[in-house]
N, C-alpha and C positions, 0 to 999 in steps of 0.2 A: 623495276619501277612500274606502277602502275602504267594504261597506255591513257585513262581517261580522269583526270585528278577532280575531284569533290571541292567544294571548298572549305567542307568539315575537317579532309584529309590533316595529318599531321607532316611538319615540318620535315622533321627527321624521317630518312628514306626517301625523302624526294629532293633534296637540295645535300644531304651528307649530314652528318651527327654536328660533325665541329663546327660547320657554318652555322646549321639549325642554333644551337647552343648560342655560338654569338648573337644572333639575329636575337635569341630570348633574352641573353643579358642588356644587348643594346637597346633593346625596343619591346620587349616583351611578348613579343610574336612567336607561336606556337602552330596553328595553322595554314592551310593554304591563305584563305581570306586574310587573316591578319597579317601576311605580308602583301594580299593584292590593295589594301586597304591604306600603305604604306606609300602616300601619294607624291610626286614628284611636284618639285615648287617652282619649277621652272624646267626651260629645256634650251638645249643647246645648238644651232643647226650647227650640222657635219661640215666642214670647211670652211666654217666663220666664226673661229675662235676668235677669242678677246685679242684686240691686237695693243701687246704688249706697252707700246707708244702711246698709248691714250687709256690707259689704267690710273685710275682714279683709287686713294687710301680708301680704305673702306668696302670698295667693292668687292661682292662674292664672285670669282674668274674661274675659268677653265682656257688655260692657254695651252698648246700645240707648239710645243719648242724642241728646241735639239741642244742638246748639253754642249755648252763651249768651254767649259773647266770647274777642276773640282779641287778643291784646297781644304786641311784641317789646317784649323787652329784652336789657342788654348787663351781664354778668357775668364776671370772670376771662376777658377777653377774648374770649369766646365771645358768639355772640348766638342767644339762647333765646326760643323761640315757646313762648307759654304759651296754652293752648284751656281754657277751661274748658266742663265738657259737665253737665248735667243729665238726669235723667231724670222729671223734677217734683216728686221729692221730696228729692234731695239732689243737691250739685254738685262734681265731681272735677275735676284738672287733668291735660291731656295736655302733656306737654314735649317740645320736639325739639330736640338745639344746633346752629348752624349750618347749617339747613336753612331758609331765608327763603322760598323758594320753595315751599312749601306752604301761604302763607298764602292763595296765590290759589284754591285749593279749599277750604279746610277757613274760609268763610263761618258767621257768626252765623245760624242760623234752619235751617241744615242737621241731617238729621238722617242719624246712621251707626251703623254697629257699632263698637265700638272695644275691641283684641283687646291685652292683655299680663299682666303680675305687677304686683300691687299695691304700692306703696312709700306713704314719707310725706316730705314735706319740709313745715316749720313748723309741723308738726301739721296737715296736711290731706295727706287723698288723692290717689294719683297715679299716672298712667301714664307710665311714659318709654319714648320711640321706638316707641308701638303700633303695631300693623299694624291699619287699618281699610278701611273699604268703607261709604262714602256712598251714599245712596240717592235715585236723581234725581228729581229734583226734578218734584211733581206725582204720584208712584206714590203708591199703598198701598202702607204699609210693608208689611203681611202679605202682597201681592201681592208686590213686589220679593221679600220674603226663598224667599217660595215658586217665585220663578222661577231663584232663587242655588240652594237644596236644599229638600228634604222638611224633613216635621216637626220630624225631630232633628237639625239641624246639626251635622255631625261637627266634631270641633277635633284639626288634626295637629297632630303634630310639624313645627314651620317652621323656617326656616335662609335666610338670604339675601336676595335679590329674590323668597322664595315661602312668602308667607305660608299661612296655614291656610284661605281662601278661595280662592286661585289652586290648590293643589292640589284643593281640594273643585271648580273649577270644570272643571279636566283631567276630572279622575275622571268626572265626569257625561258630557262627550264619549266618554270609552273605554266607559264603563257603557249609554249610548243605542245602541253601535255597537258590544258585542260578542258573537261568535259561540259558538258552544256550546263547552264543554269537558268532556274526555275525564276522569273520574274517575277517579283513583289509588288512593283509598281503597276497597276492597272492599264489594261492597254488602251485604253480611251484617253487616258490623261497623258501618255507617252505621244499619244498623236495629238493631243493636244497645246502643246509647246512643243511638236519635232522633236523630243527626245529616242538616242538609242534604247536598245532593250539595254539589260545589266552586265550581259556577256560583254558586248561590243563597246559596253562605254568603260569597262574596266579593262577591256584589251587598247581600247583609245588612249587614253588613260597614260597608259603605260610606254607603248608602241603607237603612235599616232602616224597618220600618213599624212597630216598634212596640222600645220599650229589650229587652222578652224579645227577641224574632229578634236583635236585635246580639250581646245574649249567646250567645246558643247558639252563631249563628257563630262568634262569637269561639272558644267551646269548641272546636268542630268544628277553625276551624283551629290551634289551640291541641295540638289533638291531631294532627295531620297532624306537626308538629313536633316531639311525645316518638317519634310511630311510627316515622317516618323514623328518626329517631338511633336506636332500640328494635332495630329490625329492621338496621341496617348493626352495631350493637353483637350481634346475635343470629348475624349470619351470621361476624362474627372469631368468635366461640363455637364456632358450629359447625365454623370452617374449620379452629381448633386442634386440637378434638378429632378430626382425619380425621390429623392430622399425627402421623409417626411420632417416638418419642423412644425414647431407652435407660432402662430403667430402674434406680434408683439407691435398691438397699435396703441402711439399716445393719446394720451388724454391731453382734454384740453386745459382742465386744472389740475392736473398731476404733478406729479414732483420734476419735470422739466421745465414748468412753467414757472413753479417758485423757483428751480434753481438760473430758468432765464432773468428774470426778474432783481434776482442778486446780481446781478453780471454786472463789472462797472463801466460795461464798454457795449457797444452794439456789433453786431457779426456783419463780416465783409459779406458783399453779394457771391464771391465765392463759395461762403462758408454757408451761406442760409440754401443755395446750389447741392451743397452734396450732402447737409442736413436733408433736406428733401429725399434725396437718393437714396439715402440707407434708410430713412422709416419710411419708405415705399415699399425697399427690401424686404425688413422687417416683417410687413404686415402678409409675405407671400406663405403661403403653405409649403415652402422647401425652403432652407435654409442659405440667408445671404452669404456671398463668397468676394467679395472688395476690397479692391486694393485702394489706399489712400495715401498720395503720395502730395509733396508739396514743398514750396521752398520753405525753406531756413526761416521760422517764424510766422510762418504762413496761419498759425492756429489749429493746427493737427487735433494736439490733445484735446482741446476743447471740445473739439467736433466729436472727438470718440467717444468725450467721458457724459456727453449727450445720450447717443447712442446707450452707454451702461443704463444710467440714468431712466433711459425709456422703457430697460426690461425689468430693472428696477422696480419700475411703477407696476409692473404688470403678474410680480409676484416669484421673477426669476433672478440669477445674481451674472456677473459679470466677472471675466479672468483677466486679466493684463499680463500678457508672457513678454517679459524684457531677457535682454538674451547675459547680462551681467549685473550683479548685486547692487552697481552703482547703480546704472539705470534704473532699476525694479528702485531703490532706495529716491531716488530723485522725483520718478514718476509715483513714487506714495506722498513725499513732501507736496508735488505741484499740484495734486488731483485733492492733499487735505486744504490746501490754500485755497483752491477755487470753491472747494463745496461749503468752508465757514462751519456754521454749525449745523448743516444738513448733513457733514460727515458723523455726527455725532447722536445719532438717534438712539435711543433709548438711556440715554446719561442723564445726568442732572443740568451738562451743559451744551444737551440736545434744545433745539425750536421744537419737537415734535412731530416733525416730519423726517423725511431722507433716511439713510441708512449709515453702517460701519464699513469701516476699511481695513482687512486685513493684510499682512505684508507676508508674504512665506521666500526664506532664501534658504542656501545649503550653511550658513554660518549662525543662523538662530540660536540660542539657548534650549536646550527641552524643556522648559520650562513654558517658553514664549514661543517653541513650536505648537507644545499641545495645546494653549490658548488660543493661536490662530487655526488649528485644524477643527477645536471644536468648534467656530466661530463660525466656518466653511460648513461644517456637515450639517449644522442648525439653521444657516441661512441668513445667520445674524448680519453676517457679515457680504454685503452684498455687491461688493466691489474688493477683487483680491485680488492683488498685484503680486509678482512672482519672478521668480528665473526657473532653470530648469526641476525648481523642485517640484513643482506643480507639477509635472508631470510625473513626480515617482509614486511608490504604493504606499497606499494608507492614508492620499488628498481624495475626500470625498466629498461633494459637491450636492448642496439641498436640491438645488435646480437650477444648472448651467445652461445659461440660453443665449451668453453672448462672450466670444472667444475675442481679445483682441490682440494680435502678435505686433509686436513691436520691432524693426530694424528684421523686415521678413529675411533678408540676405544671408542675417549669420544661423536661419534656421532650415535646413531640408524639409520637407515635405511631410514626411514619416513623423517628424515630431511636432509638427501642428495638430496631425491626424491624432496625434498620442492624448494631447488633452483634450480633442473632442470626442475621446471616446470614456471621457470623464461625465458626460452628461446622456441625461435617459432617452432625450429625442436627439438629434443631430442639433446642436446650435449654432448662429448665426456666427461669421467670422469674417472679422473686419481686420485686416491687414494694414499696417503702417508704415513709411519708408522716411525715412528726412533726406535722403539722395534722391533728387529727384531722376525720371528712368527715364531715355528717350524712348518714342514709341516701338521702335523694333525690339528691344529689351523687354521692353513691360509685356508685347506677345508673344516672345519666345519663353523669359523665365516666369510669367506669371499669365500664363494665358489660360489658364483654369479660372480668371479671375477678371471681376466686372474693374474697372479703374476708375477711381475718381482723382479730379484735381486740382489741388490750390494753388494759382499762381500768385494771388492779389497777398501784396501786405497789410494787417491794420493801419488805417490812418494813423497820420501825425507820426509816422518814419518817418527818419532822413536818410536818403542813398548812403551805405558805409563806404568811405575811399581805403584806397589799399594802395599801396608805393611798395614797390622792391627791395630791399636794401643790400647792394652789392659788396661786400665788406672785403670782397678781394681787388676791387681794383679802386674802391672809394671808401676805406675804412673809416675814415670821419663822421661817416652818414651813422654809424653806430649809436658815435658821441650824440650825437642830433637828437635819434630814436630816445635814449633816456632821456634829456632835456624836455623832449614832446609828453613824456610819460608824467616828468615832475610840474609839466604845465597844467595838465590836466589833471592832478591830484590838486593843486594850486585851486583849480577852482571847482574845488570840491569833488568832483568824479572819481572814479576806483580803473585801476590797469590789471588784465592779467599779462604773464609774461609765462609761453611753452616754451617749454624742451621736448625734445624727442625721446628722451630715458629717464631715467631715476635718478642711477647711480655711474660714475664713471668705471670704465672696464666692466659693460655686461653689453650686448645685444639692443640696440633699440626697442621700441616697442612701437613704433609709428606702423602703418600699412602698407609704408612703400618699402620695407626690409626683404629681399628677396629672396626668397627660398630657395632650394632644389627643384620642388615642383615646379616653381614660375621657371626656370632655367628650362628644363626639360618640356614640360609644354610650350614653350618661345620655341624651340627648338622644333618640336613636334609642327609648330604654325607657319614653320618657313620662317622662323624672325632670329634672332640675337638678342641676348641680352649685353647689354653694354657694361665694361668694365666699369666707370662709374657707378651703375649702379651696382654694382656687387663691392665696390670700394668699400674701404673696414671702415668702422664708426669710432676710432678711439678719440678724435679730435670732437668726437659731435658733443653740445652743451648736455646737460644732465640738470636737474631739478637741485640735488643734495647738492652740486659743487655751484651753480648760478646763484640759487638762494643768497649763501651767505656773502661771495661776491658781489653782489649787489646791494646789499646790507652794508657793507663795512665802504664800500664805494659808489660808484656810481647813483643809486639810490639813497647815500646815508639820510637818514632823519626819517624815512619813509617807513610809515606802518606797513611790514610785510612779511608775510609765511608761505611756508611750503604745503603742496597736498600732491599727493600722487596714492598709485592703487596698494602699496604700502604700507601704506599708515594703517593704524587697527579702527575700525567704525567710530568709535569715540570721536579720536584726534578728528577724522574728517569731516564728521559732523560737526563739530564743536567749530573747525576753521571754517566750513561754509558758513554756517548762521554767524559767524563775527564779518566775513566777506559781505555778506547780504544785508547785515545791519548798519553797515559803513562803519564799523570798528578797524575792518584792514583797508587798506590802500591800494594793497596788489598781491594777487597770489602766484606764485610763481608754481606752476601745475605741467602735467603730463598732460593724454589726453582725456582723461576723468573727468574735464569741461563738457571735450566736446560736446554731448546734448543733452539737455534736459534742462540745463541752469539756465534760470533767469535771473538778470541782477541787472534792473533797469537802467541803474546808475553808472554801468559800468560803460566808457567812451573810449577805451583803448586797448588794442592786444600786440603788442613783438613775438613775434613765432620764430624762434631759435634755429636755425638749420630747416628753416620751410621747405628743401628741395628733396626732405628725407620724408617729405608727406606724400599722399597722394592729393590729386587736385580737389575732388569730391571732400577727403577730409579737411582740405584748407576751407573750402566753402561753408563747412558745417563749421570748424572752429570762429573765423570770423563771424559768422552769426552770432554768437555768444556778445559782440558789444551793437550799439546801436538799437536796442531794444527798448527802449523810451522813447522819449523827447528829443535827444541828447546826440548830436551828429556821433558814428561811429567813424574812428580809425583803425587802421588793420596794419602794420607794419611786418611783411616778409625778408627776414633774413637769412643773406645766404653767400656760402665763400665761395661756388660753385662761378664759373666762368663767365663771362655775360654772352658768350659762343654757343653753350653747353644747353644739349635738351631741356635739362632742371630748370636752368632760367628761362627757356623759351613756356613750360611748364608755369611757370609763378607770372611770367607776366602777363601770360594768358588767363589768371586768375585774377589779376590783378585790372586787365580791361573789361570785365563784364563781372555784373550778379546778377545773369541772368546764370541759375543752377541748371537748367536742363541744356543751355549750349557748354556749358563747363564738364555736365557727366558727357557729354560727347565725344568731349576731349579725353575727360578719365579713362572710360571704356576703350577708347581707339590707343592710350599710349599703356594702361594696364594689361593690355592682350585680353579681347573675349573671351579666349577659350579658358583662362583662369576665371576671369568674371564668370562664365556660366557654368566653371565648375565647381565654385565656390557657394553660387547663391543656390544652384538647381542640384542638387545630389545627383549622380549616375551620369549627364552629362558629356562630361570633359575627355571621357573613350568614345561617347556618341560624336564628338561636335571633330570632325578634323578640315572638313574644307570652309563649311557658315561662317561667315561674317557677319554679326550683325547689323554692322551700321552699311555696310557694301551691299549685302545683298538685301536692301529694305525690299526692294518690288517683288525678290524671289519668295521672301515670307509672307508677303502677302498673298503673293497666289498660292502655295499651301495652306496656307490657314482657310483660305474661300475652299478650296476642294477639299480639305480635311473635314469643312463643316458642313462641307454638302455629303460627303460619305456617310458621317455620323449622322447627321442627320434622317438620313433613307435607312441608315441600316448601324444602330449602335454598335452595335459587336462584331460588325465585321462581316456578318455568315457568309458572305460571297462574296473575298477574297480571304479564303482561308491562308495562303503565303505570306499577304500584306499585315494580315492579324497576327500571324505569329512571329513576324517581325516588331510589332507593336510591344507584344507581352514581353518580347523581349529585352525590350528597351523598358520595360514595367520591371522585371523582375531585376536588370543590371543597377536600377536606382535603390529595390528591396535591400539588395548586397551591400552595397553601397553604404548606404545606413547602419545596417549590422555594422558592417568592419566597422564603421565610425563608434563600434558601442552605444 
C-alpha cells in the first residue's frame, strides 16, 4: 500500500477489492476523496451510549449491551431470531427474519454495539435487522472501542453490506495513510472565519478530538460548498455582463402603450416596480438575466408579455419556453386574450398595429409545424410560445431578442443556454417561477440572476380560506365538502374537484410520489424517508373512477366532466372553453389546473388526497379559485392521521397564503438536496452538507467573498487550485445535462 495516499488515489488497493466494490455499490465511491467526502451525521461519545430506559420509537441509537438470550421462532412463515440485549438497567429486543445463521455469534454473555431505529412490538423495545460489532471476547470494552475509533465515534450514513463501523473502519486506513493536500480555499478567507486548512478539517471531520473541532470542520467544509457554487454562479455573472446585446428601449407611443391602454384593470405598484426593472434592463448593452418570481396571481404574465411586447416595438420577437404542452397551450390562450386584436396584425381581423402568436410543441401536425416555423424564420410571428421544441434544429429565429422560461425549476441551465443560442446577439432573458423562492434558494439556484418580486395581489381579491378535511377520524365533513360545492354552483359559481391520478391501479402523478432518488439522497442528508410516505397509492381517488361517482351521486344534476393530461388536445380544449364559458359546473381534473387557468368565476376546489401533494403545489392549486370578485374556498382532503406529518403539512397550508413562508416549509420537509438537485443540474453530488434554509448567514458570506474574488480577478488567475475546483463543478453540471439527453 502506498505510504502517502492522494485523494485522486483509487479505492481498490487501499481498503481491499470487496470492500472497495461494496462501498461503489452502496454509495458510489471509487476514490480516496469520495469516501473522505462520505460525512458522518452525528457522533457518539465513547461511554455514553444511549441508555436503553429512556429510548424513544423513532430514534436513531447506538446502544452498548451484553446479550441476555437468544430464542428462534416461527411466525407467518418466516423464522425470527429474537436477542434480547441489556445494558443492566433495561432490556431491548434485536430481531432478524430468516437469518438462522447468526445465532452462532450473537452468544448469551456477549457483549456489542448494536446500531438501528427504534420500533415497538407488544409494547417493548426493539431493533430490527441492526447492524452491530461484538467485542472479542476477553478485551476491555474501552480498549476494543478505542482501538475501532477515537473518543467520538462517528455514525454514517449506511446502505448495504456497510454498515456505519466498516465505513468508520476504511476511513481510519485512508486517514493513518494519508498524504498532504493542496488547499483550494484562499488563505486569507481561512483566517478570516478561523477556518482549518482542508487536510485538518477532513481529518476533523472524521476523527475529531473534541464535538467543537467536528463542528468547525463541518463549517469549513460546509463553506467549501456555498463558495464553489458562489463563485461558478459569480463567474456566469460576470461572463453576461462582458456579453454584447441590443438594446430594447420603449417608446412612448409604441405598441406597449396601445397595448396598456387596452388593459381593463390598472397594474399594482408591484407590478409598474418590476415593469421598471426589466426596461431598465433592456435598455443596457449586455443582455438582462431576471428572475421574476411572485405569488399565485400576483400578475406574472402580464408583466412578461409587456416586456415581449417592448422588443416587439423595436423590431425583434420574443420566445415563451413553457416546460409542458399544457402550459405552452394555456400561456398561447392567455397572452391571445390579453393582446385582443393586437395579436392579430396583418389579418383582416388585425387593428393595424401588434403582432402574431406562434405556438410550436412536439405533438403539432407537419402541416401546422411548417406554418409556425415559417412564421418564426420571417418574424411574422413575434411572440412564440413553445415547450421543448424550440429548442430543436430547424427553429430559426428572424430576431430573438427576448427569451422568457417559464417554471425555471423543471429546466437546467444548459437548456436555457440552448435557445439563446438561437438568437444572432445574446438576448435578453427573463425567467419566471409561480413557487415563490425564499431568499437563500433564489442565491444559491438562481444566483447568476438579478430577482424581482410580486408580492401584492390585484385589488378587489378576497383572502381564499382553506379547512382540512380529516375523513379518517370525521368522515361526515366529506358529506359537508359536496353540499359546500352544490351551494356554490347554486349561486351560480363553477367547482373544480383534484385527484392525484387518472386512472385507478397506475402510480400517482402528484410531486409528492417518492422515488429512489429522494430515498437515497434522504439518506445521503442524514434524514429518513418515512414509511408513509412511500405508502402504495391503490386507495388514492383517481379522475376516471371520481368523475362518474360523483355524477351518479353525490353531485347528481351537476354539469360535470373530466380533463387530465390524457385526453387527446381536442377533448381538452373543447372541456376548458365549455368550463370557462359556464357551460360546466365542475371539472373534475389532475394537476393540468394547476397554472395557467383563469376562470374568474370559479369559488371552489376539494383536493382529493391533499397529503399526496407537495405544499408549494397545494399553494399553486388553490390559487386556481378566488380569482375575481368571488370569495375563494379551498377544501383539503385527507385520510391521513391528524398525528401524521401530512396533516401537520395541510394545516400549515391551510394557516397562511402567505407563499414564500409555505416554500419554506416545502423546501425544509422536500429535503434541499433533491430541491437543488432538481432545479440546478450537477448540484446534488456537490451539495452534501448546505442547507439552505440553516445555513442562510454561511451563503451569505460566500456570495460577498465570491464576489469580491470575481470581481478583482474573473478567471481565477491567482488561485489556480480554487479555479480548478470551480471548472470542476462547471463541467460535473455539462455531464449532467448530457446524461439527461
Amino acid at each position: 500500500m502506498a505510504t502517502s495516499l492522494l485523494l485522486t488515489d483509487r479505492l481498490k488497493g487501499v481498503i481491499g477489492d470487496r470492500t472497495a466494490d461494496a462501498l461503489a455499490k452502496s454509495f458510489g465511491m471509487s476514490t480516496v476523496e469520495d469516501l473522505l467526502r462520505h460525512y458522518p451525521r452525528r457522533y457518539v461519545v465513547r461511554g455514553e451510549f444511549s441508555d436503553i430506559a429512556e429510548l424513544l420509537e423513532g430514534d436513531e441509537v447506538t446502544v452498548l449491551a451484553e446479550i441476555a438470550a437468544v430464542k428462534t421462532r416461527r411466525a407467518n412463515g418466516r423464522n425470527i431470531l429474537e436477542v434480547n440485549v441489556t445494558d443492566g438497567s433495561a432490556v431491548m429486543s434485536l430481531t432478524f427474519f430468516n437469518q438462522p445463521w447468526r445465532e452462532k455469534e450473537l452468544k448469551v454473555g456477549k457483549t456489542g454495539m448494536f446500531a438501528g431505529k427504534v420500533g415497538s412490538f407488544n409494547g417493548k423495545r426493539q431493533l430490527s435487522h441492526p447492524d452491530y460489532q461484538l467485542i472479542p471476547d476477553g478485551d476491555d470494552v474501552d480498549s476494543a472501542l478505542a482501538g475501532f475509533a477515537g473518543k467520538f465515534l462517528p455514525v454514517y450514513p449506511a446502505g448495504g453490506k456497510m454498515p456505519s463501523w466498516k465505513i468508520s473502519q476504511c476511513l481510519e486506513i485512508v486517514l493513518d495513510s494519508l498524504g498532504e493536500i493542496e488547499d483550494y480555499l484562499p488563505e486569507s478567507v481561512r483566517n478570516e472565519f478561523g477556518y482549518p486548512d482542508l487536510k485538518q478539517a477532513l481529518v476533523s471531520i472524521h476523527k475529531p478530538e473534541s464535538l467543537e473541532a467536528a463542528e468547525l470542520a463541518r463549517l469549513r467544509l460546509t463553506f467549501d460548498e456555498a463558495i464553489l457554487l458562489q463563485l461558478l454562479l459569480a463567474q456566469r455573472r460576470a461572463e453576461l455582463k462582458e456579453l454584447d446585446a441590443t438594446p430594447r428601449k420603449i417608446k412612448t407611443d409604441g405598441l406597449v402603450s396601445v397595448f396598456e391602454a387596452k388593459l381593463p384593470f390598472k397594474y399594482t405598484d408591484g407590478q409598474l416596480e418590476v415593469n421598471k426593472e426589466i426596461a431598465e434592463d433592456m435598455q443596457q448593452p449586455h443582455p438582462m438575466h431576471r428572475l421574476l418570481q411572485g405569488e399565485v396571481g400576483s400578475g406574472k404574465t402580464v408583466v412578461a408579455l409587456r416586456a415581449m411586447l417592448s422588443v416587439i416595438e423595436s423590431g425583434g420577437q420574443a420566445a415563451l419556453l413553457a416546460p409542458t404542452e399544457v402550459l405552452a397551450g394555456q400561456h398561447f390562450k392567455t397572452i391571445s386574450k390579453l393582446l385582443g386584436d393586437l395579436a392579430l396584425a396583418g389579418t383582416l381581423q388585425g387593428s393595424g398595429e401588434g403582432t402574431q402568436l406562434a405556438l410550436l410543441t412536439g405533438s403539432l401536425s407537419a402541416p401546422a409545424k411548417r406554418e409556425a416555423l415559417g412564421k418564426i424564420k420571417s418574424g411574422e410571428a413575434g411572440i412564440v410560445i413553445g415547450t421543448h421544441a424550440l429548442i430543436s434544429e430547424g427553429v430559426e429565429f428572424d430576431d430573438l431578442a427576448l427569451v422568457v422560461v417559464d417554471e425555471q425549476h423543471r429546466f437546467g441551465v444548459e437548456q436555457r443556454d440552448a435557445l439563446r443560442m438561437k438568437a444572432a446577439k445574446p438576448p435578453h432573458v427573463l425567467v419566471m417561477t409561480a413557487t415563490p423562492i425564499p431568499r437563500t434558494v433564489a442565491m444559491t439556484i438562481f444566483g447568476d440572476l438579478d430577482v424581482s418580486t410580486l408580492r401584492q395581489l390585484p385589488s378587489g381579491r378576497i383572502p381564499i380560506q382553506t379547512h382540512v378535511i380529516p375523513v379518517l377520524e370525521k368522515p361526515h365533513y366529506l358529506e359537508r365538502a359536496w353540499e359546500r360545492v352544490k351551494e356554490e354552483i347554486a349561486k351560480g359559481h363553477q367547482a373544480y374537484i383534484v385527484a392525484p391520478r387518472i386512472s385507478a391501479g397506475e402510480e400517482d402523478e402528484t410531486k409528492a410520489k417518492i422515488s429512489q432518488a429522494d430515498i437515497e439522497m434522504a439518506k445521503l442528508m442524514g434524514d429518513e424517508i418515512s414509511s408513509e410516505e412511500i405508502a402504495g397509492t391503490k386507495d388514492m381517488a383517481s379522475v376516471e373512477e371520481l368523475a362518474p361517482k360523483l355524477a351518479t351521486g353525490a353531485l347528481k344534476g351537476v354539469k360535470l366532466a373530466p380533463l387530465h393530461g390524457r385526453q387527446s388536445s381536442e377533448l381538452k380544449d373543447e372541456t376548458m372553453a365549455a368550463f370557462a364559458s359556464g357551460a360546466l359546473d365542475v371539472l373534475v381534473a389532475t394537476t393540468v389546473i394547476e397554472v395557467g387557468v383563469d376562470v374568474p368565476n370559479a369559488s371552489v376546489m376539494v383536493i382529493m388526497d391533499a397529503d399526496r401533494f407537495g405544499v408549494s403545489q397545494l399553494h399553486q392549486l388553490r390559487g386556481r379559485v378566488g380569482r375575481g370578485t368571488i370569495p375563494g374556498l379551498c377544501l383539503l382532503v385527507s385520510g391521513s392521521s391528524e398525528e401524521s406529518p401530512a396533516m401537520a403539512r395541510l394545516t400549515a397550508v391551510a394557516g397562511t397564503l402567505d407563499g414564500f413562508e409555505l416554500s419554506r416549509i416545502d423546501l425544509d420537509q422536500r429535503r434541499e438536496g433533491d430541491v437543488l438537485g432538481r432545479a440546478q443540474s450537477g448540484t446534488k453530488s456537490h451539495l452534501r452538507l448546505l442547507r439552505v434554509l440553516r445555513d442562510e448567514e454561511l451563503i451569505e458570506q460566500a456570495r460577498r467573498v465570491a464576489t469580491d474574488l470575481i470581481s478583482t480577478d474573473p478567471k481565477l488567475a491567482k488561485y489556480s487550485v480554487l479555479a480548478a475546483q470551480v471548472n470542476l463543478l462547471r463541467e460535473e453540471e455539462r455531464s449532467t445535462f448530457l446524461d439527461k439527453g
